[in-house]
N, C-alpha and C positions, 0 to 999 in steps of 0.2 A: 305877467305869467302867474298864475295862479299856483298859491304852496298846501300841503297838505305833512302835517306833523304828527306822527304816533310816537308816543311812550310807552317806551317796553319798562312794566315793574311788575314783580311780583308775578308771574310766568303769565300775565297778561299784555296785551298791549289794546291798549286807550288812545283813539282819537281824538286830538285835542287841538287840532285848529283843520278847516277845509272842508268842517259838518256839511258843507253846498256839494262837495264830490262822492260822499258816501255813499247814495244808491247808484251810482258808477261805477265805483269800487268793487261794493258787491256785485253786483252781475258782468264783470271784466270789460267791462266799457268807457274805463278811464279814456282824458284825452292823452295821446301819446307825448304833448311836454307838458305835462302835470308832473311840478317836482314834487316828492315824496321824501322825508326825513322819517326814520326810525331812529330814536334816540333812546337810550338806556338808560335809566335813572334808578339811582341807590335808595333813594325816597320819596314817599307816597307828594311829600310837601312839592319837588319836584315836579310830578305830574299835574300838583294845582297849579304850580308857578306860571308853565305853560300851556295851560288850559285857556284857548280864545275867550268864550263864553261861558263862564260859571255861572252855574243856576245854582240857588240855597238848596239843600235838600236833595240834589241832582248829582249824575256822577256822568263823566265822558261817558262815550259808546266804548264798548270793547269789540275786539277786529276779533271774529275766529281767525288759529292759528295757519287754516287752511291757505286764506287769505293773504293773511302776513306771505306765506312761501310764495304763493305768487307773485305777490308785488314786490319782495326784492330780487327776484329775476327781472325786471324791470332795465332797461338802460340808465331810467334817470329816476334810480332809486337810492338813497343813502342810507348805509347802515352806521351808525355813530355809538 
């Protein structure tokens, strides 16, 4: 089953693992058991921790917030 993890900091939220589902995401064409975490993190260190793929010099994608609302309407969406 394929995971896809965003971190909410700093009135952003950054995907940070499942970069393969992102143009899916955007255009609402997830598969229907794509699990999804949104996690909320106190610090930026945080958001590296769980960053799949860090590139030097690079930052995760940021999810507009529009986004975010849809996908935790979601059934197999976690908000944490």
């Amino acid at each position: 089953m394929s995971t896809v993890v965003i971190a909410y900091f700093n009135d952003t939220n950054w995907l940070v693992k499942g970069t393969e589902h992102l143009y899916d995401m955007l255009a609402a064409k997830e598969a229907a058991d794509l699990e999804i975490s949104i996690i909320t993190c106190q610090m930026w260190a945080e958001v590296l921790r769980m960053w799949e793929e860090p590139e030097e010099g690079k930052m995760p994608w940021a999810i507009h917030p529009k986004i975010i609302e849809r996908l935790k309407s979601r059934e197999r969406t976690t908000v944490i």
